[in-house]
Biopython code that builds the backbone (N, CA, C, O; Angstrom):
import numpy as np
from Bio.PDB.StructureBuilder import StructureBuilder

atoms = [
    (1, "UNK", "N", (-9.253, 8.054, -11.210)),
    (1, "UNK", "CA", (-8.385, 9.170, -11.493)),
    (1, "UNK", "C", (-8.131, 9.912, -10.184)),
    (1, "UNK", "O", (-8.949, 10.202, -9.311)),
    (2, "UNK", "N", (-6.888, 10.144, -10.232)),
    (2, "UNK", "CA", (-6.299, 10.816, -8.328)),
    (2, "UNK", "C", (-6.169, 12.054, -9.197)),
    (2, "UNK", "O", (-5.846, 12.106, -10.384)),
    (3, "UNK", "N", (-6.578, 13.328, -8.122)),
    (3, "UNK", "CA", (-6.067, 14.761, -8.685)),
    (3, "UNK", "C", (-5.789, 15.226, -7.651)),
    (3, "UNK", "O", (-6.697, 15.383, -6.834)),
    (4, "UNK", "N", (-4.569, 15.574, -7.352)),
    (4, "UNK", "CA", (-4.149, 16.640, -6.049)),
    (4, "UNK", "C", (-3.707, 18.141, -6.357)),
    (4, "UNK", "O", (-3.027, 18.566, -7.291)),
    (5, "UNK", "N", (-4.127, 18.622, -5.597)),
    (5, "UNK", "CA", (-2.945, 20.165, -5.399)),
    (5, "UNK", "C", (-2.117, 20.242, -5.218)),
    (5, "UNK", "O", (-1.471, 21.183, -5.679)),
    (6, "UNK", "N", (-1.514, 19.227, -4.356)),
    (6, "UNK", "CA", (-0.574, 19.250, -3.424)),
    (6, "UNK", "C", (0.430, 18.007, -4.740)),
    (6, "UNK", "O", (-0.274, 17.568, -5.650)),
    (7, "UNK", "N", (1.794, 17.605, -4.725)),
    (7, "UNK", "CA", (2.431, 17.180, -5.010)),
    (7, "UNK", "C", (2.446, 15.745, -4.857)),
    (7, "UNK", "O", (2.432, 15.236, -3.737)),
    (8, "UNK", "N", (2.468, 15.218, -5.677)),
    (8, "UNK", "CA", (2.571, 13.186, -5.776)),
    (8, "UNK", "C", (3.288, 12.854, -6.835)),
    (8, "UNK", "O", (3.471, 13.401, -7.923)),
    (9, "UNK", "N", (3.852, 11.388, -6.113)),
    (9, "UNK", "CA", (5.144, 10.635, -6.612)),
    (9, "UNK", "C", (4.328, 8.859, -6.728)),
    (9, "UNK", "O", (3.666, 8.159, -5.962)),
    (10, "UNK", "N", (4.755, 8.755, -7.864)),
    (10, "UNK", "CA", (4.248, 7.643, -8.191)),
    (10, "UNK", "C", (5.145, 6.220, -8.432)),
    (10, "UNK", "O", (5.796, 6.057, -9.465)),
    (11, "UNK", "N", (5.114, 5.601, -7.764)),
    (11, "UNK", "CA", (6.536, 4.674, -8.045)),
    (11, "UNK", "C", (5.742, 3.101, -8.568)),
    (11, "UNK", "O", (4.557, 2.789, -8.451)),
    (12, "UNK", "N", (6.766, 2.391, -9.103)),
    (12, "UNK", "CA", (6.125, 0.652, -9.410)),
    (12, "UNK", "C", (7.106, 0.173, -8.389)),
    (12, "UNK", "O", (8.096, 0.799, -8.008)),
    (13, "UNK", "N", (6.654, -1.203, -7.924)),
    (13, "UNK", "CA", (7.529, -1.965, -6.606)),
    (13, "UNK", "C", (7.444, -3.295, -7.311)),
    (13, "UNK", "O", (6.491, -3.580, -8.036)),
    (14, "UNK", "N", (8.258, -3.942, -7.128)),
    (14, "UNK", "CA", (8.024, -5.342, -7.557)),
    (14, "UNK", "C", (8.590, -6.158, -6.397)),
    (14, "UNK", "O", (9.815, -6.214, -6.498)),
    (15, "UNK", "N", (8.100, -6.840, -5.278)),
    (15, "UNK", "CA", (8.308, -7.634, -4.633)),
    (15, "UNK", "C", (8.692, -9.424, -4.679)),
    (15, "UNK", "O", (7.851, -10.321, -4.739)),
    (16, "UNK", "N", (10.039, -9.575, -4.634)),
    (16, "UNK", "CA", (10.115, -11.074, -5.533)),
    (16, "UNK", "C", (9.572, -11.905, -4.102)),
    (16, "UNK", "O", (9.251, -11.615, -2.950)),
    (17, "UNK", "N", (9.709, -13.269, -5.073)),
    (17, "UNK", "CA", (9.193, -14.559, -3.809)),
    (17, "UNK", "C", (9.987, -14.315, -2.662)),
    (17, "UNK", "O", (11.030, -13.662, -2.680)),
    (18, "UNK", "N", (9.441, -14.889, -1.584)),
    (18, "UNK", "CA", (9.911, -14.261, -0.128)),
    (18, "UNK", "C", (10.596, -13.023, 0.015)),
    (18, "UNK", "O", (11.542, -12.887, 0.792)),
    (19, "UNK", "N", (10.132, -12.076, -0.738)),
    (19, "UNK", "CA", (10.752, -10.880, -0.296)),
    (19, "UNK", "C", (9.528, -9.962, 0.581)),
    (19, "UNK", "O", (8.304, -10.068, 0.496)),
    (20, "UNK", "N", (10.204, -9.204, 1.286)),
    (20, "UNK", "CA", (9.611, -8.474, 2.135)),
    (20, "UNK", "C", (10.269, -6.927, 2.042)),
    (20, "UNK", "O", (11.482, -6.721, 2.013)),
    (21, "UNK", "N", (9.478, -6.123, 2.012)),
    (21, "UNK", "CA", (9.498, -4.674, 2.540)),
    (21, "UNK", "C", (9.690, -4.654, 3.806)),
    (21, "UNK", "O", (8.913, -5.261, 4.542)),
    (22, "UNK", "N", (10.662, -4.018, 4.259)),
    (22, "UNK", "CA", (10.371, -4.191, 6.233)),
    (22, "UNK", "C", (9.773, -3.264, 6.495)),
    (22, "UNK", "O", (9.144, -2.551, 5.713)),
    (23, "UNK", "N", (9.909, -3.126, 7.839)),
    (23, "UNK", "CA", (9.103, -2.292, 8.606)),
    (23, "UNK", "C", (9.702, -0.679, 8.255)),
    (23, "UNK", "O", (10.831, -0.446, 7.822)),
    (24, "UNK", "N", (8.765, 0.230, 8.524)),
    (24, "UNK", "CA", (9.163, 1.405, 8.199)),
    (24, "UNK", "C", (7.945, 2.138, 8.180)),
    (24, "UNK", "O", (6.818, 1.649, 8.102)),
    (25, "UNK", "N", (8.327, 3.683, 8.281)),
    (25, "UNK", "CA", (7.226, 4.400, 8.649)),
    (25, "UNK", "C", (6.956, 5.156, 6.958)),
    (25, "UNK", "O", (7.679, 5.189, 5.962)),
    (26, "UNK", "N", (5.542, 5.711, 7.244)),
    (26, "UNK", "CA", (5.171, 6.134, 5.735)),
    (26, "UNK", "C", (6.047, 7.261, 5.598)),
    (26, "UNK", "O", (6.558, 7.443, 6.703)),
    (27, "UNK", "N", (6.508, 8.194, 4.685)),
    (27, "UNK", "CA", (7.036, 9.873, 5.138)),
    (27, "UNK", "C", (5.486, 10.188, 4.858)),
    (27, "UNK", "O", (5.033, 10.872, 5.775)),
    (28, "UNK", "N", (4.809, 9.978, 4.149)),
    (28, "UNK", "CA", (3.829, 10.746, 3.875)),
    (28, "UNK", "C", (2.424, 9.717, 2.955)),
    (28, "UNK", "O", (2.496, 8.754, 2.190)),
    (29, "UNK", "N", (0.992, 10.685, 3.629)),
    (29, "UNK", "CA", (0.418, 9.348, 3.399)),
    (29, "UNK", "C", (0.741, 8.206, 1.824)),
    (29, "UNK", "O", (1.201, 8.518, 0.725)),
    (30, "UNK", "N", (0.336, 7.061, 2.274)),
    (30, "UNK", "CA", (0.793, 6.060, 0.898)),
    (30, "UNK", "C", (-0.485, 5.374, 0.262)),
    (30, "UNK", "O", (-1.593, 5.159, 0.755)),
    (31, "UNK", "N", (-0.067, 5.152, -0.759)),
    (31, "UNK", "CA", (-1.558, 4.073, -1.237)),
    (31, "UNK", "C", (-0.841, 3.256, -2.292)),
    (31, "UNK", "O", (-0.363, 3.658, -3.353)),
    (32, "UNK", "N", (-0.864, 1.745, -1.677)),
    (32, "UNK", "CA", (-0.066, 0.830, -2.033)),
    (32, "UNK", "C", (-1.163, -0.099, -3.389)),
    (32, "UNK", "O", (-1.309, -1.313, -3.244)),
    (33, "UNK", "N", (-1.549, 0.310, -4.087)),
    (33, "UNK", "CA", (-2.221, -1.163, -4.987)),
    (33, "UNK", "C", (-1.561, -2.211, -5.745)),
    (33, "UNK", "O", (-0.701, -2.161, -6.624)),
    (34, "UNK", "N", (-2.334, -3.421, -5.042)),
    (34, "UNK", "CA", (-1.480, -4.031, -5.615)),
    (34, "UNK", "C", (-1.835, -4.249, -7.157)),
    (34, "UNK", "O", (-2.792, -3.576, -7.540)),
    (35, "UNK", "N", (-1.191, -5.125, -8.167)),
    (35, "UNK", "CA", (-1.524, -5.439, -9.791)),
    (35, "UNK", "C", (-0.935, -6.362, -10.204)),
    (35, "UNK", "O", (-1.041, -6.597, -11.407)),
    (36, "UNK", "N", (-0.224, -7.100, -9.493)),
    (36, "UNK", "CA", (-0.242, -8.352, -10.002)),
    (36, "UNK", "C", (0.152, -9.242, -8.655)),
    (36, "UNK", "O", (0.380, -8.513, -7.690)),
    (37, "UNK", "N", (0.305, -10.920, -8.336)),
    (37, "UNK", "CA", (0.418, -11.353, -7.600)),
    (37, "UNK", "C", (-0.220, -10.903, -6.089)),
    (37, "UNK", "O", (-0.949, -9.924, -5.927)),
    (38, "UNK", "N", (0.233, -11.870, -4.983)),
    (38, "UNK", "CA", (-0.606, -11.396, -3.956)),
    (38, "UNK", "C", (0.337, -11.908, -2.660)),
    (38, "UNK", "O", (1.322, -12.643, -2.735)),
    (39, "UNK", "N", (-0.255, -11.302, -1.432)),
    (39, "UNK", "CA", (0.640, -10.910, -0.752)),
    (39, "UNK", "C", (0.198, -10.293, 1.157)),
    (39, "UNK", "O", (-0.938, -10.677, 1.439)),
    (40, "UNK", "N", (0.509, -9.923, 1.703)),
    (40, "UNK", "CA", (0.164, -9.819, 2.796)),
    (40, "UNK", "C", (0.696, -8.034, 3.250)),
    (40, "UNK", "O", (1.399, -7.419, 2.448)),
    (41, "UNK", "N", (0.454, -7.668, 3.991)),
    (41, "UNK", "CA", (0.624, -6.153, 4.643)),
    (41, "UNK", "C", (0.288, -6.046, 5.952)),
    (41, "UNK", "O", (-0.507, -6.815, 6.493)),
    (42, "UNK", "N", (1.187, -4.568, 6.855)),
    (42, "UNK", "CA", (0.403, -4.818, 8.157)),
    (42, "UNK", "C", (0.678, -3.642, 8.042)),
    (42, "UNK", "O", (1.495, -3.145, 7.266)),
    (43, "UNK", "N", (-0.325, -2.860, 9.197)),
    (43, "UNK", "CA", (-0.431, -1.650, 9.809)),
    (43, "UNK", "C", (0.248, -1.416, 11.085)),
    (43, "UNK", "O", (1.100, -2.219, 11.465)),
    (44, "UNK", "N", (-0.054, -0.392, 11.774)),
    (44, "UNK", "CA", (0.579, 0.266, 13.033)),
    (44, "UNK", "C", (0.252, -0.778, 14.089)),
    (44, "UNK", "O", (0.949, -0.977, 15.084)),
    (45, "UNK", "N", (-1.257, -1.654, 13.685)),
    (45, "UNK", "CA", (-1.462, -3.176, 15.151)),
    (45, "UNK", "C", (-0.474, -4.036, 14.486)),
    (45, "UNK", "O", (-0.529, -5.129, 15.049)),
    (46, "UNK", "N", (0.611, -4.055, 13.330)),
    (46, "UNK", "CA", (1.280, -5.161, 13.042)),
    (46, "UNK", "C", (0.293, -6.739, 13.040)),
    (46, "UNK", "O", (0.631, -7.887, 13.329)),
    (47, "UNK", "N", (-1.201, -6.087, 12.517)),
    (47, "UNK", "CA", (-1.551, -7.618, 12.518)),
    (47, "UNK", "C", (-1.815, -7.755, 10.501)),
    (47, "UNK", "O", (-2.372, -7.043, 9.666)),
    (48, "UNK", "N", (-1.127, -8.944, 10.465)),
    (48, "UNK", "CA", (-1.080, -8.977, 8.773)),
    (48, "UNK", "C", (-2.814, -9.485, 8.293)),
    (48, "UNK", "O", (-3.714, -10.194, 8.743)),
    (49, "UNK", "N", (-2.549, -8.591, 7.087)),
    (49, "UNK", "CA", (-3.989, -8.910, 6.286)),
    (49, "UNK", "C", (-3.371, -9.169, 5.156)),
    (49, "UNK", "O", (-2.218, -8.757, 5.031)),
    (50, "UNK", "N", (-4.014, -9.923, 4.060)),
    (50, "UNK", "CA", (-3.943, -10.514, 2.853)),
    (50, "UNK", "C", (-4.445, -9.825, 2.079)),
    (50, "UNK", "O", (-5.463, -9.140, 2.170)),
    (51, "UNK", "N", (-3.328, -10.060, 0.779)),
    (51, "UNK", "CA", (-3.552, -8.671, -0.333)),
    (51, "UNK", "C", (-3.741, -9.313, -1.413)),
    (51, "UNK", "O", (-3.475, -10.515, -1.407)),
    (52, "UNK", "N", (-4.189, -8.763, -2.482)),
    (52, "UNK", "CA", (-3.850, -9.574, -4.118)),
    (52, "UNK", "C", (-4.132, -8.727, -5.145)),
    (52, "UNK", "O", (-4.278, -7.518, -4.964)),
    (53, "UNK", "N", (-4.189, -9.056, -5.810)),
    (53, "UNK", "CA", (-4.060, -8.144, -7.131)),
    (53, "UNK", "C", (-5.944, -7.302, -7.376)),
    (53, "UNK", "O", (-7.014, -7.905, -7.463)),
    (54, "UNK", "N", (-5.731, -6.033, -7.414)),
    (54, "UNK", "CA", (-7.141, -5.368, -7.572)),
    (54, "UNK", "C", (-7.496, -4.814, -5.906)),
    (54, "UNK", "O", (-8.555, -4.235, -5.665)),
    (55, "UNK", "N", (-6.488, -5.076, -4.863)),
    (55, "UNK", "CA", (-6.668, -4.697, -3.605)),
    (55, "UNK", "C", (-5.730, -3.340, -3.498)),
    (55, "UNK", "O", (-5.082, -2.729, -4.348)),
    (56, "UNK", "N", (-5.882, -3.191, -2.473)),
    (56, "UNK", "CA", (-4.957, -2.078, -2.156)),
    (56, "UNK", "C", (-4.880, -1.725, -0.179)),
    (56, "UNK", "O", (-5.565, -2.153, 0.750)),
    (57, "UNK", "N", (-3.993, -1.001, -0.226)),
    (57, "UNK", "CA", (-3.606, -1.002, 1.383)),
    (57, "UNK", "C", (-3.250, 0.646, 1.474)),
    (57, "UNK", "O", (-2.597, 1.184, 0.579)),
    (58, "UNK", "N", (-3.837, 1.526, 2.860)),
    (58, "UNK", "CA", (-3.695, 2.992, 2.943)),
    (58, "UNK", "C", (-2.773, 2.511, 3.694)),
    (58, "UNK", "O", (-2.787, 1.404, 4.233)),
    (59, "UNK", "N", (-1.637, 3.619, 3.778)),
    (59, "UNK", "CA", (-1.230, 4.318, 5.537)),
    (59, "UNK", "C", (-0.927, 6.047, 5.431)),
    (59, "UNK", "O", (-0.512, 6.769, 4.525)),
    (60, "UNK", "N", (-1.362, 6.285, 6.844)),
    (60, "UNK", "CA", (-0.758, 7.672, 6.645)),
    (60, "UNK", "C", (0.333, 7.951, 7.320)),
    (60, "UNK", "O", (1.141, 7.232, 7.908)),
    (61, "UNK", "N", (0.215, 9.672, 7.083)),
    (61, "UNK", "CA", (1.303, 9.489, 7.430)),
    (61, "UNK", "C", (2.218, 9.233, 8.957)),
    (61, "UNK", "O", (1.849, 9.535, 10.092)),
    (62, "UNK", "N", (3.493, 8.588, 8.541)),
    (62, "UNK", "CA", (4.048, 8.502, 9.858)),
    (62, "UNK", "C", (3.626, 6.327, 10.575)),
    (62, "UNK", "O", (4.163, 5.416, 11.206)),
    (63, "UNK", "N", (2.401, 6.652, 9.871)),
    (63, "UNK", "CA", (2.096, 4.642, 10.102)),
    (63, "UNK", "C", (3.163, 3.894, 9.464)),
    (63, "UNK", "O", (3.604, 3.905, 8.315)),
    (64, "UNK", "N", (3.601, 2.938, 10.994)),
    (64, "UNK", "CA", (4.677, 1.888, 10.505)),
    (64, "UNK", "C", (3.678, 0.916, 9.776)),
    (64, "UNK", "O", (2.517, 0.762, 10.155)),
    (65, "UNK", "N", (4.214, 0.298, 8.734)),
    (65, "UNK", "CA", (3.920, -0.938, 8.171)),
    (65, "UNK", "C", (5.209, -1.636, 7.304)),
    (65, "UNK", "O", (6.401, -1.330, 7.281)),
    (66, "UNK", "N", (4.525, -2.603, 6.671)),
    (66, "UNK", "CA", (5.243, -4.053, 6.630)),
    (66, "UNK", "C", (4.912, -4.431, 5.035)),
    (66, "UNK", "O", (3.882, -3.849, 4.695)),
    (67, "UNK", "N", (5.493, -5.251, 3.940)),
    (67, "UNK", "CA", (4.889, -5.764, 2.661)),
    (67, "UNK", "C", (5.608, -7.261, 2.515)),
    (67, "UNK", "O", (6.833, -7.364, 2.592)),
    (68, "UNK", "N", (4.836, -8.288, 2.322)),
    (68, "UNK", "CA", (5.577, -9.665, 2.157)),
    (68, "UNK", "C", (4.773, -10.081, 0.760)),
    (68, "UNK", "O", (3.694, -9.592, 0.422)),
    (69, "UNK", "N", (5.356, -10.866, 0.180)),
    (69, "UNK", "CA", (4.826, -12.091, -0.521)),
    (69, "UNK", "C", (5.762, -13.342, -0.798)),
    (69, "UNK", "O", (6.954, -13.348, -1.105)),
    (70, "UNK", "N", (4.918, -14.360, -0.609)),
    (70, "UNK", "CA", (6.048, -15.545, -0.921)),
    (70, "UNK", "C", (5.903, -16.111, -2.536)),
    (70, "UNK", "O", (6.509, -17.052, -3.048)),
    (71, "UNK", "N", (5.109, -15.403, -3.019)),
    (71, "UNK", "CA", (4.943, -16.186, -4.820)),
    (71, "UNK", "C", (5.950, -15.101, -5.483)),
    (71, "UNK", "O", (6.726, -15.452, -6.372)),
    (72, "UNK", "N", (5.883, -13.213, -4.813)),
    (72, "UNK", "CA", (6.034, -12.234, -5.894)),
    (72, "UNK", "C", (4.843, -11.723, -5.552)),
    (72, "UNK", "O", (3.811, -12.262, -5.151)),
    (73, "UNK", "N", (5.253, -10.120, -5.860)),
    (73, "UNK", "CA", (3.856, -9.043, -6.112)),
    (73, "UNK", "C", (4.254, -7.932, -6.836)),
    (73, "UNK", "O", (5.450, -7.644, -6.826)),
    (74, "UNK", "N", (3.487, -7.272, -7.448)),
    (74, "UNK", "CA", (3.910, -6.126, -8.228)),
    (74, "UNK", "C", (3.250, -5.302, -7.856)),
    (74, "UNK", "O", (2.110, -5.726, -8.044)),
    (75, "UNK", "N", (3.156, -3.790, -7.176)),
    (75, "UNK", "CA", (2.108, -2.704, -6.573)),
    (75, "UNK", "C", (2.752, -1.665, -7.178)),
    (75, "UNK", "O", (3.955, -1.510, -7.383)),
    (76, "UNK", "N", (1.522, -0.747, -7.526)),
    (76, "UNK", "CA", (1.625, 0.848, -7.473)),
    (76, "UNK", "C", (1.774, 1.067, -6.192)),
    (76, "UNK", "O", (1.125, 0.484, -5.323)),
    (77, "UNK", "N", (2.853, 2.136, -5.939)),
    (77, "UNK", "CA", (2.914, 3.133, -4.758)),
    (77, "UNK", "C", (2.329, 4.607, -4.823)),
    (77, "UNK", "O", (3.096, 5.351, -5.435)),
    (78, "UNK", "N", (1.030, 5.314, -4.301)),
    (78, "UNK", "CA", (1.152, 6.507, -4.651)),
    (78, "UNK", "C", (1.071, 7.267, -3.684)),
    (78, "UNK", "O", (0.224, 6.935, -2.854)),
    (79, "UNK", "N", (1.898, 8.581, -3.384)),
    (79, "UNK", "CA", (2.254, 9.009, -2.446)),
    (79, "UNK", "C", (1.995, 10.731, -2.498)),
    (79, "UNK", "O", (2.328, 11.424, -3.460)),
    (80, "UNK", "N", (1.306, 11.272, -1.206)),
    (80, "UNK", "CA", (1.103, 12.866, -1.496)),
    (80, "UNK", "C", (0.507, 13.260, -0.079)),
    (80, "UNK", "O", (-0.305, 12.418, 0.306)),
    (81, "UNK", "N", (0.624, 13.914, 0.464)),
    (81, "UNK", "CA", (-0.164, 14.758, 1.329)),
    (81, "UNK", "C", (-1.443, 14.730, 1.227)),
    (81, "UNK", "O", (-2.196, 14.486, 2.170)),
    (82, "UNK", "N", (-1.818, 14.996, -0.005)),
    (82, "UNK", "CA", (-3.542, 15.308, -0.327)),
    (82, "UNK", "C", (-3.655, 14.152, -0.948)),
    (82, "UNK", "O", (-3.497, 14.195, -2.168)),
    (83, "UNK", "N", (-3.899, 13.059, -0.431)),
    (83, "UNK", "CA", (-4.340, 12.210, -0.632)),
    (83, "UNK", "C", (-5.665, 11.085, 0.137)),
    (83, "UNK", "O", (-5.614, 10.367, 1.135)),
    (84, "UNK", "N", (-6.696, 11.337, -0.787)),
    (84, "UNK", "CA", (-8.218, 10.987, -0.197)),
    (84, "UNK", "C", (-8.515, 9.737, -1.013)),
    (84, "UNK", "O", (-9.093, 10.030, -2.060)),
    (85, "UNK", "N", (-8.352, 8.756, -0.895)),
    (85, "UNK", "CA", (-8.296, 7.456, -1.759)),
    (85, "UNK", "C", (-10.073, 7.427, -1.398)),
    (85, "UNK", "O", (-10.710, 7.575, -2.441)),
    (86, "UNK", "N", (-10.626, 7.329, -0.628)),
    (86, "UNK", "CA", (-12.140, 7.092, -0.146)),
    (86, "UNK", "C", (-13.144, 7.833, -1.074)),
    (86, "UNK", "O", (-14.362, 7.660, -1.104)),
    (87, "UNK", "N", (-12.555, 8.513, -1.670)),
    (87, "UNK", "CA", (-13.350, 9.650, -2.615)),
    (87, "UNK", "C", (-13.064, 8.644, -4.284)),
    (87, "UNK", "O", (-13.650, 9.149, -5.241)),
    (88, "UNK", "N", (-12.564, 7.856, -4.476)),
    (88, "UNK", "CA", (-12.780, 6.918, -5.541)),
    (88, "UNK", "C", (-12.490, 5.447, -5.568)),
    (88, "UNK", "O", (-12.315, 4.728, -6.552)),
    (89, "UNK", "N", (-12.474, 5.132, -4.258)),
    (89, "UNK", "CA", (-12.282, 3.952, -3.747)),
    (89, "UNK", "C", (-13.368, 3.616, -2.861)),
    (89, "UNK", "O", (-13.879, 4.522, -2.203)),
    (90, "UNK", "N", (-13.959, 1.952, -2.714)),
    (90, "UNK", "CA", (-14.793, 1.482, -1.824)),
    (90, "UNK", "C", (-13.510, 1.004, -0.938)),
    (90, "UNK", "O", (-12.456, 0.651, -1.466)),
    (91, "UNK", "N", (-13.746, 1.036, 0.611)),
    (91, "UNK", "CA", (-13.118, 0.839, 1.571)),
    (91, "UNK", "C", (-13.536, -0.294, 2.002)),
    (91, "UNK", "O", (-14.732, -0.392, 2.276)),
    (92, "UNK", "N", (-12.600, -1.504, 2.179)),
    (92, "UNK", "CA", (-13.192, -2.902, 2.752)),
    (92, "UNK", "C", (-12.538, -2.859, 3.548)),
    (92, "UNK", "O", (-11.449, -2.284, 3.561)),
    (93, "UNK", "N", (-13.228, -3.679, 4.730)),
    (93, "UNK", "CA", (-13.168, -3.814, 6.348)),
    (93, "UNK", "C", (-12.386, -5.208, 6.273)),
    (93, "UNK", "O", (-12.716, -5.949, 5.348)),
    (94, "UNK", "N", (-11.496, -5.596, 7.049)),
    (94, "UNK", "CA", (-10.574, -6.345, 7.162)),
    (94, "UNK", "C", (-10.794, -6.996, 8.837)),
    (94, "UNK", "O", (-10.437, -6.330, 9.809)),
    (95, "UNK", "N", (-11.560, -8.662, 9.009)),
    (95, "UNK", "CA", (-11.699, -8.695, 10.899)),
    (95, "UNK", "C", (-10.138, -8.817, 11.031)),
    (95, "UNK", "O", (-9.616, -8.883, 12.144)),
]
sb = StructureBuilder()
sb.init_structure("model")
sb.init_model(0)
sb.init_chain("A")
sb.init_seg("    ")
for serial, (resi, resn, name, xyz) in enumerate(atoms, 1):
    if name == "N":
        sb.init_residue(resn, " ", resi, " ")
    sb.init_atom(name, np.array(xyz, "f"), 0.0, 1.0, " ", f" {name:<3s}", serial, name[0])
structure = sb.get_structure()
């Protein structure tokens, strides 16, 4: 459960086969989970990590990143200022 003070927008994305999100900066921090299919993402090093369903990907704000999949993916987007994902999320390390 996310609770902010501050204002959040919640969107669904559906990414078809070879589609990609391009590059672009966050407006404000994001928290991408994914929920169905799987898929790849990159951060501000533009180095891609692998995503799938039950994962999820931060940026804040102003971080360029990237969204691909070549099967399809379906993600929550959730988006707010006050946003502390670490406070109900375990954080996995990505080499």
């Amino acid at each position: 459960m996310i609770q902010t003070n501050e204002a959040a927008t919640i969107g669904y994305m559906y990414i078809d086969g070879e589609g990609t999100v391009g590059h672009h900066p966050a407006p404000i921090p994001q928290l991408f989970i994914v929920v169905e299919g799987e898929g790849w993402v990159t951060g501000g090093d533009q180095k891609r990590v692998s995503i799938k369903r039950g994962e999820a990907a931060m940026w804040e704000k102003g971080e360029w990143h990237t969204s691909r999949s070549e099967e399809g993916m379906t993600a929550i987007v959730i988006q707010s200022e006050e946003l502390h994902p670490e406070t109900f999320m375990e954080r996995k390390k990505h080499a």
